[in-house]
Every structure is written in C-alpha cells, then in structure tokens.
KOLZABA-849443 format. One record per residue (C-alpha): residue number from 0; residue in one letter; x, y, z. Coordinates in steps of 0.1 Angstrom, whole numbers, m for minus. Layout:
N
+-----+--------+-------+-------+-------+
! num ! residu !     u !     v !     w !
+-----+--------+-------+-------+-------+
! NUM !      A !     X !     Y !     Z !
...
+-----+--------+-------+-------+-------+
This chain:
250
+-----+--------+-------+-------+-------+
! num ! residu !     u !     v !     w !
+-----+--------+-------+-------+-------+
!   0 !      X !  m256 !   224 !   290 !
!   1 !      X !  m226 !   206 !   308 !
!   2 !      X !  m218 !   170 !   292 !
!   3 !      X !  m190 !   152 !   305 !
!   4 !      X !  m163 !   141 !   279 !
!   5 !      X !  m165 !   104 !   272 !
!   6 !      X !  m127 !    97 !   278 !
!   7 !      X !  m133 !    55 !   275 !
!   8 !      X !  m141 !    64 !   237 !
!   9 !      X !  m118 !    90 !   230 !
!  10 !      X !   m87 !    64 !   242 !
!  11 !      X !  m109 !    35 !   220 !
!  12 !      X !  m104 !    55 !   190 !
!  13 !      X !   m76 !    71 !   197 !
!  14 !      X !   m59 !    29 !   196 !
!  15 !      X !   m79 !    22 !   166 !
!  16 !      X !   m62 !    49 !   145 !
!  17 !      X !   m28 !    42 !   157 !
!  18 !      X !   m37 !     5 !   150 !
!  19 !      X !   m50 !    12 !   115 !
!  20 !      X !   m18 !    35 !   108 !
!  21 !      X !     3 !     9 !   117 !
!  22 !      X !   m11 !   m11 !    93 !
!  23 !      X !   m13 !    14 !    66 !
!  24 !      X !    27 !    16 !    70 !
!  25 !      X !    27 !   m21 !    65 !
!  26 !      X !     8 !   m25 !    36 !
!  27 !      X !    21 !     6 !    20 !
!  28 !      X !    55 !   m10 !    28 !
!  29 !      X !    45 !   m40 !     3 !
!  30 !      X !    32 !   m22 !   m20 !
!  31 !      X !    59 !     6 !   m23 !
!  32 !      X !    93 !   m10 !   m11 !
!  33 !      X !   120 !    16 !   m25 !
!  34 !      X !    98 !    51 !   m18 !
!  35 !      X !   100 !    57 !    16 !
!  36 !      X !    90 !    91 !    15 !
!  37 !      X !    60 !    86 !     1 !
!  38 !      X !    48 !    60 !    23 !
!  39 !      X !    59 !    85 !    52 !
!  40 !      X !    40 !   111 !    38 !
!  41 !      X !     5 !    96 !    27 !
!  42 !      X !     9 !    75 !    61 !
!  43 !      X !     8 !   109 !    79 !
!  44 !      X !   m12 !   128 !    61 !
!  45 !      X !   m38 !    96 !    62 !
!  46 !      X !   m35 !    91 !   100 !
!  47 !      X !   m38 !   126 !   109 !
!  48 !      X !   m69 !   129 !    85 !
!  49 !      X !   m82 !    94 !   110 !
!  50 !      X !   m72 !   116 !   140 !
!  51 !      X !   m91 !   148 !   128 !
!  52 !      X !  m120 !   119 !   121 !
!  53 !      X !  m115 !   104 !   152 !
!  54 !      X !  m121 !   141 !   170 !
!  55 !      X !  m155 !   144 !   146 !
!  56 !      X !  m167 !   111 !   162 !
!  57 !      X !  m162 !   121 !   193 !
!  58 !      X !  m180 !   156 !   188 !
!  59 !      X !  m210 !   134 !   173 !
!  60 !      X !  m213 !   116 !   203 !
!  61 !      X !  m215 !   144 !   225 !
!  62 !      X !  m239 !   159 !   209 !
!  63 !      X !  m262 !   126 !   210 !
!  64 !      X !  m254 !   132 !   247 !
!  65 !      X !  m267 !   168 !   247 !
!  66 !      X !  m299 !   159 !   225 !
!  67 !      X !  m306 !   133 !   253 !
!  68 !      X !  m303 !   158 !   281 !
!  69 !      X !  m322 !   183 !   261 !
!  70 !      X !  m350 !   153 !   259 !
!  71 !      X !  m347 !   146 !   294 !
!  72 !      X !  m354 !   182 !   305 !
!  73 !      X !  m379 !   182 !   277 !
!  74 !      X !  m396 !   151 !   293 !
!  75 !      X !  m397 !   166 !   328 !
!  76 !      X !  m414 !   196 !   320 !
!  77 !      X !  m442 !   175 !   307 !
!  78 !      X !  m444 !   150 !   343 !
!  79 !      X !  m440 !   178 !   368 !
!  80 !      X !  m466 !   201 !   353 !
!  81 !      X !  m494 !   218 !   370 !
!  82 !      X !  m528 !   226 !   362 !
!  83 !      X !  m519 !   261 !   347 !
!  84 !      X !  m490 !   242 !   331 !
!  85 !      X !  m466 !   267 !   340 !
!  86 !      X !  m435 !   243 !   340 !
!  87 !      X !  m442 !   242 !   301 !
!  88 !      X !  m418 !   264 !   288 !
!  89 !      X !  m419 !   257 !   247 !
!  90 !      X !  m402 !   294 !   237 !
!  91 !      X !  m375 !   280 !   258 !
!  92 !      X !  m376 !   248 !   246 !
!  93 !      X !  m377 !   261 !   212 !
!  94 !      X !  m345 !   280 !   213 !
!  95 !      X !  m329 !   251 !   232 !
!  96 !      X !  m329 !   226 !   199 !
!  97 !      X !  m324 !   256 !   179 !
!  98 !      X !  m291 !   261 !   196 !
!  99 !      X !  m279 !   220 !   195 !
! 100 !      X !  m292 !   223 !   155 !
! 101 !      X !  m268 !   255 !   152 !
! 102 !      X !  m241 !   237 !   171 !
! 103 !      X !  m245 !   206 !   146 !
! 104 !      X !  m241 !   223 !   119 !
! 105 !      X !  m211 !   241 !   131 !
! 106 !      X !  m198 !   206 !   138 !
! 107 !      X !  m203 !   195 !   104 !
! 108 !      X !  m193 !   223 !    87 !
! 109 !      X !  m158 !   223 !   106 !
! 110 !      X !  m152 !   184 !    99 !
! 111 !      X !  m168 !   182 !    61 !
! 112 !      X !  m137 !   181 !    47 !
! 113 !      X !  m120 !   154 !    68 !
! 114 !      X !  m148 !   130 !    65 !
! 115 !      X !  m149 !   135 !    28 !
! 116 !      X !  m108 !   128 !    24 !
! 117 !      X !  m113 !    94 !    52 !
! 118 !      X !  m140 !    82 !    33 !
! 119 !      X !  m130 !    86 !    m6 !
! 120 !      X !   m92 !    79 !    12 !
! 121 !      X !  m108 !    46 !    23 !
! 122 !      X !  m127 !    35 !    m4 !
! 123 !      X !   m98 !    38 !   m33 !
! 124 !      X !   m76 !    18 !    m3 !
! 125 !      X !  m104 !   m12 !    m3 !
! 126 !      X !  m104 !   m11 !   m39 !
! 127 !      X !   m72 !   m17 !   m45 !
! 128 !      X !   m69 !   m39 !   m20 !
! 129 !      X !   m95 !   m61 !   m35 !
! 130 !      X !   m77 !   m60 !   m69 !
! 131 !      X !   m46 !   m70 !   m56 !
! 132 !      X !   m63 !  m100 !   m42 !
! 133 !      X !   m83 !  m107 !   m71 !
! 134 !      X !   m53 !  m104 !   m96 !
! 135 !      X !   m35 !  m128 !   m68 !
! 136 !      X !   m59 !  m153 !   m68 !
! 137 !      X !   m73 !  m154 !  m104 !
! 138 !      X !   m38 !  m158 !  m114 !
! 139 !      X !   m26 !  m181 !   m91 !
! 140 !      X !     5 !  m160 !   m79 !
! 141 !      X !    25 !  m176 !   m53 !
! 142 !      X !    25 !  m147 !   m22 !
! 143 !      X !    29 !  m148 !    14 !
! 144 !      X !    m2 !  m158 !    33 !
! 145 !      X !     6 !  m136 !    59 !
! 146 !      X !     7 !  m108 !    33 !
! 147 !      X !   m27 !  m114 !    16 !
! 148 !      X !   m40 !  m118 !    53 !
! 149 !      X !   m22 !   m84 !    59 !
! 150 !      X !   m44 !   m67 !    31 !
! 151 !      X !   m76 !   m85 !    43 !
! 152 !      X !   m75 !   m76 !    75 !
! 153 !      X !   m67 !   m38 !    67 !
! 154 !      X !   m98 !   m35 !    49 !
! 155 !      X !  m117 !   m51 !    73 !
! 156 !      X !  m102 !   m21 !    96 !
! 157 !      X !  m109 !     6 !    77 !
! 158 !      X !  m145 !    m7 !    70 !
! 159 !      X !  m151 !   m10 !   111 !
! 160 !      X !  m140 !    27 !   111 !
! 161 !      X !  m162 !    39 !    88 !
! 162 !      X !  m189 !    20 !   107 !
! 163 !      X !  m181 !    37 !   136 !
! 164 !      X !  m186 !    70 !   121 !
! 165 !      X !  m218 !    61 !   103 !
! 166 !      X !  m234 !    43 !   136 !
! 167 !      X !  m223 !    77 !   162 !
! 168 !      X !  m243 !    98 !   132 !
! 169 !      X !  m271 !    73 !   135 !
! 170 !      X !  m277 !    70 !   174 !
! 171 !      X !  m274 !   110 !   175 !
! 172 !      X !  m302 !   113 !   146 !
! 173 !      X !  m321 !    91 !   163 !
! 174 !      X !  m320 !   105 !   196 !
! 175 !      X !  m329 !   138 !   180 !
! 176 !      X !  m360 !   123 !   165 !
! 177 !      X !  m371 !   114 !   199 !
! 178 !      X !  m379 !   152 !   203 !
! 179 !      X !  m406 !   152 !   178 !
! 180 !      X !  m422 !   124 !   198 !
! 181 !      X !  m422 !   138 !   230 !
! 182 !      X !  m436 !   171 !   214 !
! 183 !      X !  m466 !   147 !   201 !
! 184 !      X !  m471 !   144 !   238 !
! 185 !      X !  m476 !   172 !   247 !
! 186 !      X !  m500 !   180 !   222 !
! 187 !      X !  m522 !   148 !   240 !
! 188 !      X !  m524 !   158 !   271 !
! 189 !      X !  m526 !   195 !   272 !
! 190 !      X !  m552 !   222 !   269 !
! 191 !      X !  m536 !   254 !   266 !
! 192 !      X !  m543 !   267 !   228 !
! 193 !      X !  m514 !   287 !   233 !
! 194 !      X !  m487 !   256 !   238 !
! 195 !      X !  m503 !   234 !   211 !
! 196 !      X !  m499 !   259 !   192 !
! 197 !      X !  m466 !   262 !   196 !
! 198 !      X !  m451 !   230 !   198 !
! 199 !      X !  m474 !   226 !   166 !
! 200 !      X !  m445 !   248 !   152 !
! 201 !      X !  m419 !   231 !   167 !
! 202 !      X !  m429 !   198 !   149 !
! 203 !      X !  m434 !   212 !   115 !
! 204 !      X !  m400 !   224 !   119 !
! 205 !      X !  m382 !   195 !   134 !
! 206 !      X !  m404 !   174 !   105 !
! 207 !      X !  m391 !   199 !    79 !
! 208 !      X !  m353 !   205 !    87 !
! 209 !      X !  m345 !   170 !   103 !
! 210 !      X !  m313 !   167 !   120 !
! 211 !      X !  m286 !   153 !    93 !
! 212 !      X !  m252 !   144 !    89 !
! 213 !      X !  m241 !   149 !    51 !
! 214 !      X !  m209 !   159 !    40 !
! 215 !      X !  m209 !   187 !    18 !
! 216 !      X !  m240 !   174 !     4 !
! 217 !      X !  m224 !   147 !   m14 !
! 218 !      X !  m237 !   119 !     7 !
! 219 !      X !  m247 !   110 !    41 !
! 220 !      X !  m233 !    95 !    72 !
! 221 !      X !  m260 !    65 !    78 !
! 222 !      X !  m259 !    30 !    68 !
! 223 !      X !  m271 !    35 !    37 !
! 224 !      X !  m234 !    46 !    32 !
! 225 !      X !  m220 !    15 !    45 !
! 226 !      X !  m246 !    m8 !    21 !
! 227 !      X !  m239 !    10 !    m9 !
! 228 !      X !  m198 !    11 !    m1 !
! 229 !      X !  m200 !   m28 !     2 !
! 230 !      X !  m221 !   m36 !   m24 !
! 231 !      X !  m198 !   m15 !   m49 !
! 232 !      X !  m171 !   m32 !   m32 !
! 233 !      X !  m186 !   m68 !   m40 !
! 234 !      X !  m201 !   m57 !   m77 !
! 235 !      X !  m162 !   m41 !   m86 !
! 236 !      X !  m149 !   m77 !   m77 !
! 237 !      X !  m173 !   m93 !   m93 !
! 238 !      X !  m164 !   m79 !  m125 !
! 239 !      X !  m131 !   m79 !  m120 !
! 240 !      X !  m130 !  m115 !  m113 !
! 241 !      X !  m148 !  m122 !  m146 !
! 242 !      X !  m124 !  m105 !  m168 !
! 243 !      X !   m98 !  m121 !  m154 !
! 244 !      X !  m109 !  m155 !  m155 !
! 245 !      X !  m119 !  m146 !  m192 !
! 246 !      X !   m87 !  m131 !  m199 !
! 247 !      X !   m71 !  m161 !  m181 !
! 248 !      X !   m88 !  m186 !  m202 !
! 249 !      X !   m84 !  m173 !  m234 !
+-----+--------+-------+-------+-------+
C-alpha cells in the first residue's frame, strides 16, 4: 500500500531534536566547563541517537497510516458486499495484516536499540537533573536563575519527547485494534460458514499476538512508561529531599 510521507512531522521533529541538542550543549556546558571533548562527544552521540529516534517515530506513524488504510479497505469490503458476498475477501485480508505485523516487527527490531539508549539516556539526564536542583535548593546554594531554569526546562524537553514516542506507539496500537472490531462485524451480519469461520481465525489471532511496541522485551512504549518514569522521578526526589533536609538539620 502507497502512504504519503508526513513531511509537517518529520520537519516537527526534526526542530525538536535540534532544540533539545542545543540544550544538551548548554547544560552539559555547566555541568562540564573544562572538558570540551566530552561534551562534544556525548552531545553527538545523544543527538544522533534523538535523530535515529526521531526516524523510528516517524516509521510508527506511518504504519498507524497503513493500519488505517488496511481498515478502510477492510470496512469497504463489508458495505459494498453482495448477496453471495463475493467482495469478502478474508484469505486476502488475512495476509494483508499479516504483512503490516511482519513489517512492525521489522520496524522494531531495527530501532530497539535506539529507543533503549534515548530512553535509559533520558532518564539518568532527569535524574541528575533533579539532584542538582534538589542539592541547590535544600542547601540554599546561591545559582543563576537562568541556570536552574535552564535544567528545568531540559527535562521538561526530554519528557515531551519521550511522550511523543509513547503517544505515536499508542494511536498505531489502537488503530490496529480497530481491526478486531470490524472483524466482529462481519461475523454479525454474514451467513457464509466459510467466512465466519475464517475471520473467526483472524480474531483469535489478532486477540492472541496483539500488535505491541516493546523494546527488547524490557518494557513497552505506552503510557504506562511515561506514569511509571514520573512517578520514579517524583519518589527519587522525594527521598532525596528528605536526606537532605535530615542531613541539613543535623
């Protein structure tokens, strides 16, 4: 199936990264003032992880694009048939989300990797982020506003990102979902023995092998991601705050 490339959200992303790099050369900047090469070199190797990233987004939403075509075809062959129900085609159809499945795997297998490095890569940058803060604030140390602001906004950036990622993941699962429901439609209004039974197939298997985006089986893109990042995030500081004020006080 032909889908057009969404070029509005490859130049969106594209300026995101290149905003978030910029940043990460500023804040590594503070953090690491006489070591320019290694802020040059985890700066690159960081943004062109985001770009790689960036590139996997991108490939997620084109395949929410195809699963919707795939449904629209789907849909049609259901309004337009006849009384024989020869415009039902579900060996066809079959094969048709058995390709897309194949071709998100493929996708995820190819950017596993990336996602993995973006997202540990953006959580230990939040974290110490927060700790610098923390430290800052429990101990009343006298910085620039500008550069605490610097730090907040950062992780507030890399956060966004990694809810872009998550919510591109979500709207293609759930577009693929809308296959099984379309499937149950069938089942209603036909007759043929020979179609139920085989989009009674193609539900068990759609049921049974859902459409997911995990990364190496170590977690997975939805916003169950996102919850449990922040509320680490918030328990982490927390703590940390506590010992500090403790430590502070005594």
């Amino acid at each position: 199936m032909q889908c057009p490339s969404n070029h509005k959200a490859q130049q969106f992303y594209l300026v995101f990264v290149l905003l978030v790099g910029t940043y990460h050369v500023s804040v590594m900047t503070f953090f690491l003032h006489n070591s320019f090469f290694v802020i040059f070199m985890w700066s690159l190797v960081c943004l062109l992880t985001m770009i790689a990233v960036s590139q996997y987004i991108i490939c997620i939403r084109m395949l929410s694009d195809r699963y919707k075509l795939a449904n629209i075809v789907f849909e049609n062959s259901i309004s337009h048939q006849t009384k024989t129900e020869k415009c039902l085609y579900p060996t066809e159809i079959h094969n048709l989300f058995i390709k897309l499945r194949n071709l998100t795997e493929e996708v995820k297998t190819y950017y596993g990797f990336h996602a993995l490095f973006i997202i540990i890569e953006s959580v230990l940058l939040i974290a110490s982020n927060v700790t610098k803060l923390a430290f800052n604030y429990t101990n009343n140390i006298d910085t620039l506003f500008a550069y605490n602001k610097l730090l907040l906004i950062f992780c507030i950036l890399k956060m966004i990102f990694i809810f872009f990622i998550v919510r591109e993941a979500h709207n293609t699962i759930k577009e693929s979902k809308k296959t099984v429901l379309i499937a149950h439609d069938v089942l209603r209004t036909t007759t043929n023995s020979w179609i139920i039974k085989e989009f009674e197939v193609f539900i068990l298997n759609c049921w049974n092998n859902p459409i997911i985006f995990d990364v190496y089986d170590f977690f997975d893109l939805d916003y169950k991601l996102l919850q449990s990042i922040i509320a680490s995030i918030v328990t982490y500081l927390v703590v940390l705050v506590q010992i500090q004020l403790a430590i502070t006080s005594q």
